[in-house]
C-alpha positions in Angstrom: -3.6 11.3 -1.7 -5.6 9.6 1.0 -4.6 6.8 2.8 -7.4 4.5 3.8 -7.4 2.0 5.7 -11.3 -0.8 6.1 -11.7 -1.9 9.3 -13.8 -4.9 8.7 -16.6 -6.1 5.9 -19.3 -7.6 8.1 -21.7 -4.8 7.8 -23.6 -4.9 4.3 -22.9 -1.5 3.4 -19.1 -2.1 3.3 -19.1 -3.9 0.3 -22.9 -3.0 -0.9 -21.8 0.9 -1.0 -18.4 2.1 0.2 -16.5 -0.4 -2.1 -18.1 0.4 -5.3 -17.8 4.2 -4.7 -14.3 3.8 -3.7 -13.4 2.5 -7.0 -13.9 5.3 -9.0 -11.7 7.6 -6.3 -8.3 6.0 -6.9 -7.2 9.4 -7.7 -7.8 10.9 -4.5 -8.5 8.2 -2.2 -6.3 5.1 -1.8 -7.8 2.0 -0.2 -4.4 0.9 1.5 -5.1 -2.1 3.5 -8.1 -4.0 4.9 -8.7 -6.0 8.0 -11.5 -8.6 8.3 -11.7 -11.7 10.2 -12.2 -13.8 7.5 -9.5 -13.5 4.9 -11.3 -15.4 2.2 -13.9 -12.6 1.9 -11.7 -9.6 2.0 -9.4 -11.4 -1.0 -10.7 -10.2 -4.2 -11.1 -6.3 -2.9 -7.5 -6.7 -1.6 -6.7 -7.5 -5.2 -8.5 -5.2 -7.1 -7.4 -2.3 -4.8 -3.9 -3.9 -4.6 -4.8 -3.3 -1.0 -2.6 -4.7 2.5 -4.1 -7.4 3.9 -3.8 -7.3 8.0 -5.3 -10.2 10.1 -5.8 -7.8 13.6 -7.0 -4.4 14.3 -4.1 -3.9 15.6 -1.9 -4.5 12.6 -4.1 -2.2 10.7 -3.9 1.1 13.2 -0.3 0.2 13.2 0.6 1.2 9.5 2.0 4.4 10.1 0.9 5.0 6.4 -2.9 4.9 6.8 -4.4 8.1 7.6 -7.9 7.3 7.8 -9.9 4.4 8.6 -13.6 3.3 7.4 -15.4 1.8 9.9 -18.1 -0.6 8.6 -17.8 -3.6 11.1 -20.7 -5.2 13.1 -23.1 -2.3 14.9 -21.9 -3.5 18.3 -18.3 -3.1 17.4 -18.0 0.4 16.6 -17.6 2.3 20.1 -14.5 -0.1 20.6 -13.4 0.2 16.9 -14.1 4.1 17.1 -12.1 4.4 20.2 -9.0 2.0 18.7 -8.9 4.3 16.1 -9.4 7.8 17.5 -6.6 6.5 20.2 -3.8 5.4 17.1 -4.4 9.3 16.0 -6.6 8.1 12.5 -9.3 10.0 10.7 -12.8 8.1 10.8 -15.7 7.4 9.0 -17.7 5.3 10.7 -21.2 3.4 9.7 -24.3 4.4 10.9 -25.4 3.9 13.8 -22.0 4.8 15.2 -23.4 3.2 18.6 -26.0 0.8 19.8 -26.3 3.3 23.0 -26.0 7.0 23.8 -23.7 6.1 26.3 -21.5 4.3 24.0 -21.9 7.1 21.8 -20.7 9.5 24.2 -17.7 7.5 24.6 -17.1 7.9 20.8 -17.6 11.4 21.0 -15.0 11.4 24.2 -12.2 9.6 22.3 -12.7 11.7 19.2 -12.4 15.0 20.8 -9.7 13.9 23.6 -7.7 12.7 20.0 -8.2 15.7 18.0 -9.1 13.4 14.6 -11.7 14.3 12.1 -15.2 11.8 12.5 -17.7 11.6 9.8 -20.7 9.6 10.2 -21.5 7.7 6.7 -24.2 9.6 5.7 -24.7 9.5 2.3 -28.1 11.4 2.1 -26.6 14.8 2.6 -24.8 14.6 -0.6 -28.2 13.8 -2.5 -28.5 16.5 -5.3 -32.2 17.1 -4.5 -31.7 16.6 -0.8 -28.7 19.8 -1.4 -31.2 21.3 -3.9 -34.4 21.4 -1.1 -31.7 22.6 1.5 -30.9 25.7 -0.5 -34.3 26.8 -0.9 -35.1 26.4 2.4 -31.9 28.2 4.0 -33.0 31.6 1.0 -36.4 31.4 3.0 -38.1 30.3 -0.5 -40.7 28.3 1.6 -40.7 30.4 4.6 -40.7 29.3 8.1 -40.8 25.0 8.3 -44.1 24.3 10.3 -43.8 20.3 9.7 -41.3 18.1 8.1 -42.2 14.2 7.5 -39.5 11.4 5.7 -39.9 7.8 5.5 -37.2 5.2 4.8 -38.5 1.4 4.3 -36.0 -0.4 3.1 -35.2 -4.6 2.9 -33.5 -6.0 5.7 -30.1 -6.4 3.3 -32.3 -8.9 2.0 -31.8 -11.5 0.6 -28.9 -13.0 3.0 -28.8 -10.6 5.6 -26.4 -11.1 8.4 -27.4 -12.8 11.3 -26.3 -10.2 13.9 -28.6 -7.5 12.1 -31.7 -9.9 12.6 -30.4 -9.8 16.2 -31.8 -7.0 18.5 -29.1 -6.6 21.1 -26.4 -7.0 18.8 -28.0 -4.4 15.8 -28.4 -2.0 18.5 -32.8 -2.6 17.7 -34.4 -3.4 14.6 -35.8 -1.0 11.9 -36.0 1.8 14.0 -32.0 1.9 14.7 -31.5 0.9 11.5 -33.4 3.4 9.5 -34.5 6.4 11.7 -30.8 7.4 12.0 -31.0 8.5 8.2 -33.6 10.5 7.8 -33.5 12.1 11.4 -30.0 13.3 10.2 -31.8 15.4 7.4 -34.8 16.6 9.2 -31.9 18.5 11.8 -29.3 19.4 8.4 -32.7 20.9 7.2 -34.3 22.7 9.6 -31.3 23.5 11.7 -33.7 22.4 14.9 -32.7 19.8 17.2 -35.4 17.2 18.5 -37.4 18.5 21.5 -39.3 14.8 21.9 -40.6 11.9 20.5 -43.2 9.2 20.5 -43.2 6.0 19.0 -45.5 3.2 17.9 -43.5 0.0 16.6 -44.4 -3.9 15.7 -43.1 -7.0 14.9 -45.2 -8.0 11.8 -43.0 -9.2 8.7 -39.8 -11.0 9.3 -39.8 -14.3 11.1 -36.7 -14.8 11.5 -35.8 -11.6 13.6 -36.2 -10.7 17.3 -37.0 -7.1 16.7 -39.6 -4.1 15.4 -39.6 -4.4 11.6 -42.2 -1.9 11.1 -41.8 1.8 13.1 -42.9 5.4 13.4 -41.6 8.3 15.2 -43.3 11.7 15.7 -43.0 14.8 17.9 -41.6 18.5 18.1 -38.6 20.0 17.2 -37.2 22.6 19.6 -39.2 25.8 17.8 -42.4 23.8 17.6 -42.4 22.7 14.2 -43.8 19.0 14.3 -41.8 16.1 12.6 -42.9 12.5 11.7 -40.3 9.4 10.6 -41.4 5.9 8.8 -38.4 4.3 9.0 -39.3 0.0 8.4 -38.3 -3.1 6.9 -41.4 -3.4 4.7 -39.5 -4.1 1.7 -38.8 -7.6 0.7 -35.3 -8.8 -1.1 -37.3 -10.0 -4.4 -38.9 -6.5 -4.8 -37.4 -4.5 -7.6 -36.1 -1.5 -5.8 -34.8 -2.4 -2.3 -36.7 0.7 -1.1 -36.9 4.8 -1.0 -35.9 7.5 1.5 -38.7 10.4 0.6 -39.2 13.9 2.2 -42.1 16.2 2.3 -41.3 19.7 3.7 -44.5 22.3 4.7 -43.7 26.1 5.4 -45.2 29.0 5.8 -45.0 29.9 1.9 -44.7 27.2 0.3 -43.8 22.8 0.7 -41.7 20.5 -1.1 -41.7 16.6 -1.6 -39.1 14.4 -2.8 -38.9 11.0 -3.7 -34.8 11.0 -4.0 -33.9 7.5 -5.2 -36.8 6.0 -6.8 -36.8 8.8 -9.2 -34.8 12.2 -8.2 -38.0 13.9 -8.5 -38.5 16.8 -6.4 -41.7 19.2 -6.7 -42.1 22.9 -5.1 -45.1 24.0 -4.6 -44.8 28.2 -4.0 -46.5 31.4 -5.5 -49.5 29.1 -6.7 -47.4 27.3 -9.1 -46.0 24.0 -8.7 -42.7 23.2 -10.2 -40.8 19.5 -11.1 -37.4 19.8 -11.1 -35.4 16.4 -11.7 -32.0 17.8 -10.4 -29.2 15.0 -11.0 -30.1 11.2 -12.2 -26.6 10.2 -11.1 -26.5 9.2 -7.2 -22.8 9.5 -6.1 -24.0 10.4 -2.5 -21.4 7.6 -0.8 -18.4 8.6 -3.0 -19.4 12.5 -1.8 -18.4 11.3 1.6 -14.7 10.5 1.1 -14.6 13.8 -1.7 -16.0 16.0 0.7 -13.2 14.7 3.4 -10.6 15.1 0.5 -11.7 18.4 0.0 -11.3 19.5 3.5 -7.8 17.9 4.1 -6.4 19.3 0.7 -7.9 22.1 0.0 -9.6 24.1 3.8 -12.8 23.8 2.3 -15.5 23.3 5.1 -17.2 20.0 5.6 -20.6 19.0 4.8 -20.6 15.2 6.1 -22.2 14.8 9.7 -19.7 14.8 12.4 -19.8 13.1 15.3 -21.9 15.5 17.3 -24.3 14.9 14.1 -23.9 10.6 14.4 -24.8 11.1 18.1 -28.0 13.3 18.2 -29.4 10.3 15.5 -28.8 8.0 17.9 -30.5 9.9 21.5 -33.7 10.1 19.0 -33.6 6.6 18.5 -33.2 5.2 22.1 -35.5 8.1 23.2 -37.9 6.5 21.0 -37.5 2.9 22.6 -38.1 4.3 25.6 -41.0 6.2 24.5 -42.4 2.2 23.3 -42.2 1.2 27.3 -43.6 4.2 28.2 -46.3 4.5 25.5 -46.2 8.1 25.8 -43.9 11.5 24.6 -40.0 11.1 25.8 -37.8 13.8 25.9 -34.7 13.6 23.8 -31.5 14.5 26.0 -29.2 16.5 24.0 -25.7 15.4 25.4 -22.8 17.8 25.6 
């Protein structure tokens, strides 16, 4: 059994996806106490988990009982969170993007390694049964050599009520393209197994009012072997639209492509041999419960990991903020690959 400890609910995805996973993994993983700031909010999960309640960070890394901590607090709190919890000798999963800077996120990455814990980056998308199913095919060479991968993820702001600190630029880290990239540029490297060479970026503020930064956002350029890449990641979706948005792949090689459309439907089609096939591989998305199993699985059982690491969390983030400089500089950035 897993100890687990929440280090805050202000992001959306604390309650909107961990929490409900969580749930059903009382077996394996034990939701032992929760720190928020504001009691009030964190009371009905403290019941239904018959959880601790702890009023400080502090108090929390201080339970010699919790072994892990999930980090889902505000965007510009995780690099001090991270390193609190790295430093008190915890496991860590920590929300996306685990730093609103590459220099923050190298002082993650620092504290991690200097601490000898486990970090996993919340990436649910990994544990996507097509997403799993595409990467198989592509690892037995069934589409040959990848010449071009291209993903979008629009999604809705955490519309409707989202938090004032994601409307707000410096706080969020950026807008869409912080929020969203990170994702998707995640899978394009699990994938191909290529880092980014560059990037370019075109990005606008067109569709939220109340927000400082880009809500629409594109990012294109060259992985290291050549093979081109191309990222929609915006806020185009709006909080009254039926599904609060998609995360699709299409995947060109040298025998054969593949597109998927993994929440709106789980279909995936291959296209190889002159024959197009649609496979529907799993209807049941589980991908944020994966994280935690996967962990489980590693700390009980040896079996190697498959959630993105800290090393993975960080090279999402040097695409990103290569791609805001790339919008000053109107022109291809280089992305630094920090060791």
């Amino acid at each position: 059994m897993v100890n687990l400890g929440i280090l805050s609910l202000d992001h959306p995805h604390s309650r909107g996806n961990h929490i409900p996973a969580l749930r059903y993994m009382g077996d394996i993983i034990k939701v032992a106490a929760i720190y928020n700031d504001d009691e009030a909010v964190a009371a009905p999960y403290i019941k239904s988990f018959g959880a601790n309640y702890y009023n400080s960070r502090e108090q929390l890394l201080n339970d010699p009982e919790i072994d892990a901590v999930l980090i889902t607090s505000k965007n510009y709190s995780h690099a001090d969170d991270c390193v609190a919890v790295a430093e008190a000798g915890k496991d860590i999963f920590c929300d996306k993007p685990i730093a609103i800077s590459v220099a923050e996120g190298l002082r993650i990455k620092a504290a991690v390694e200097k601490a000898g814990v486990l970090f996993l980056t919340t990436f649910p998308v990994r544990f996507n049964p097509a997403v799993s199913a595409l990467k198989k095919r592509i690892d037995n060479g069934e589409l040959g050599e990848i010449t071009a991968i291209m993903a979008t993820n629009h999604g809705s702001m955490y519309e409707p009520g989202a938090p004032d600190w994601v409307k707000n630029s410096k706080l969020n880290g950026g807008g869409c393209l912080i929020d969203h990239c990170v994702h998707v540029a995640d899978i394009i490297r699990w994938l191909t197994g290529q880092e980014f060479r560059d990037v370019q970026a075109l990005a606008s503020h067109a569709l939220h009012e109340d927000i400082d930064g880009e809500d629409l956002a594109f990012v294109q350029g060259h992985l290291e072997n050549g093979s081109i890449y191309q990222i929609d990641a915006s806020w185009s979706r709006r909080g009254c639209d039926k599904m609060w948005g998609d995360v699709t792949f299409r995947v060109v090689g040298t025998k054969g492509s593949a597109s998927l459309d993994i929440y709106n439907n789980q279909r995936m089609e291959v296209h190889t041999n002159g024959r197009m096939r649609t496979l529907y591989p799993n209807n049941i998305v589980r991908e944020h419960g994966e994280i935690f199993y996967d962990y489980w699985k590693h700390k009980e059982q040896g079996a190697e990991l498959k959630g993105a690491n800290v090393v993975d969390g960080l090279r999402t983030v040097e695409l990103a903020y290569a791609a805001y400089d790339s919008l000053k500089t109107k022109g291809f950035v280089k992305v630094i690959k920090n060791k």
